[in-house]
N, C-alpha and C positions, 0 to 999 in steps of 0.2 A: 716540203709541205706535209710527205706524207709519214716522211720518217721516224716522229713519235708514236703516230698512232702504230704504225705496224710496229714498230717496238714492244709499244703496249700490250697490241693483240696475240703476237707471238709468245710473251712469257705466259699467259695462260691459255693459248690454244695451238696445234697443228695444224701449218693452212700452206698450201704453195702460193708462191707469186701471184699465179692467175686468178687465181680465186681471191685473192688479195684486192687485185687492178681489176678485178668484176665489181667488187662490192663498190668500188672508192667513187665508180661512176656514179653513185646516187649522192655522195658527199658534196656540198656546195661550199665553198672556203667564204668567209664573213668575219668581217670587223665592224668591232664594236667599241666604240668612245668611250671615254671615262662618263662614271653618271648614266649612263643609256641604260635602259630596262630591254631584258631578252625579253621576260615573262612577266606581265602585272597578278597579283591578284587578282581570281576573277576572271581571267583567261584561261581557255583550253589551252590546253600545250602540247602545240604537234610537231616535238623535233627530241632527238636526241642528239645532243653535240660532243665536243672531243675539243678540251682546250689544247692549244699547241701552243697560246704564249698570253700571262696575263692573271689575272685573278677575278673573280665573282663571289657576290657574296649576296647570301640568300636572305630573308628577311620575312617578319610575320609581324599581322597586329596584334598587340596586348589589349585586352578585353576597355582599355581606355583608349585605344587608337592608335599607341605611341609605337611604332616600326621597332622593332628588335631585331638583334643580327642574329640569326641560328646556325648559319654553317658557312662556311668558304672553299671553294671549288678552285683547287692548283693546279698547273700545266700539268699536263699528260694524264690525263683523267676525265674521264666522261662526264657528263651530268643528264640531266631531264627533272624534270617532275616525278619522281617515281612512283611515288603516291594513284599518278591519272596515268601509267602508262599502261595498263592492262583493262581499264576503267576509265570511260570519259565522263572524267569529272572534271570542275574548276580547280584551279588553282588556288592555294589556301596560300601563297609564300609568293614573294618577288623574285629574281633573278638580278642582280643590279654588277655591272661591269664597274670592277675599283679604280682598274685603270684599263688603258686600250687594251682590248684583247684581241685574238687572232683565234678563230675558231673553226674545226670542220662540222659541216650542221645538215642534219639526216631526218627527212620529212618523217615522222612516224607512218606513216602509211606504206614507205617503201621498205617496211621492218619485215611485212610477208614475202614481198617478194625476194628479199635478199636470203631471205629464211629458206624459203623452196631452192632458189638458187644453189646456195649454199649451208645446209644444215647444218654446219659446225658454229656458225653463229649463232643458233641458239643457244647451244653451249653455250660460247663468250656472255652472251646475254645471262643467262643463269649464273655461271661466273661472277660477271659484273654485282648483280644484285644482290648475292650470297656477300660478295665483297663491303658493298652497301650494306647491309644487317653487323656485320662482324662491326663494323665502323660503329654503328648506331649504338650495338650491344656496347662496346669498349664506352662510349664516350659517358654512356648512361650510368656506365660502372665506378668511372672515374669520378662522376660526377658525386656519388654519394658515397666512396671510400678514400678520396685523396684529398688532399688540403686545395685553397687554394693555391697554395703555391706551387705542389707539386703538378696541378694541375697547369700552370703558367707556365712551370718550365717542362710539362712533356709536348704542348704546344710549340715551343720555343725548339725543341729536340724535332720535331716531326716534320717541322716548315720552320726550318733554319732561319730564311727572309721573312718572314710573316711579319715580322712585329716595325720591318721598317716601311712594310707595305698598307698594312692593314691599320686605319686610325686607331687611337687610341678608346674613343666611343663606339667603336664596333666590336672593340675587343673585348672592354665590358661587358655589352650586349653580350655577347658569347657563353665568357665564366660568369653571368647572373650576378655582376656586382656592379656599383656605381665608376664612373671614372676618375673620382679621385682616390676611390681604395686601391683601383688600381695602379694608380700613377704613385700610390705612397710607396706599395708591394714593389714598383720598377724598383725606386729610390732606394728602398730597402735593400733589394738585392741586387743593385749598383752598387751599393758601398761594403759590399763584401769581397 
């Protein structure tokens, strides 16, 4: 159960065992259904979680109401709110499970004490978030110097499985186009 995330943790920080089996006592293991919301809009969000099997996908309203997909969160990778994590604020995004997931999930409040505990978490935290910006920066870059096609297939390169998991109206939502542009772009670059 714990084996991804110390994975994780290890490629960007220095930590022994114990101080590993320190932290993990605060981690509660949960699953969650296809369809089930972690986080509504509009909610606080008081957890930082750690997929270990599954997919989520984030989502916002459009100034008409209409839900849009903005990101997807893959196994072995954290998420939160990051927006409210230093700042309690609402929630402006849903959290919505694509299919069953399996998740470790870390009360924001035991962030301090695992921090005193162990300080090299903050690192990992810092880390983390720097990691989140580069994400953000890239995608925003992509977004207005790549086509969309190249945009579809560095998606398709990044999350190999993505596209047998992820609907095809979510995937839209994502690259900002309808889903039949989409579904022509498949077809198109199916028959090559």
């Amino acid at each position: 159960m714990y084996s991804s995330v110390t994975e994780y943790i290890r490629e960007r920080i220095t930590i022994s065992d114990e101080e590993l089996e320190s932290s993990f006592t605060y981690f509660q293991p949960k699953t969650f259904i296809k369809g089930e919301y972690l986080l509504h809009a509009g909610q606080y969000c008081r957890f930082v979680g750690f997929l270990n099997k599954g997919l989520i996908m984030t989502t916002i309203a459009d100034q008409t109401g209409n839900t849009k997909a903005t990101n997807f969160i893959y196994e072995g990778h954290y998420f939160t709110y990051t927006e409210g994590l230093h700042l309690n604020v609402p929630s402006h995004k849903n959290f919505i499970a694509l299919e069953d997931c399996e998740a470790l999930m870390l009360n924001k409040k035991d962030l301090e004490v695992i921090f005193k505990e162990t300080p090299k978490y903050e690192t990992l935290l810092n880390i983390i978030l720097a990691e989140e910006i580069r994400r953000l920066m890239l995608n925003e870059q992509a977004d207005k110097t790549m086509s969309l096609k190249e945009r579809y297939l560095n998606i398709e390169q990044q999350y190999p499985n993505a596209f047998q998991k992820i609907p095809l109206k979510y995937l839209a939502d994502y690259l900002g186009i309808e889903a039949p542009s989409l579904s022509r772009l498949r077809k198109r670059l199916a028959a090559k």
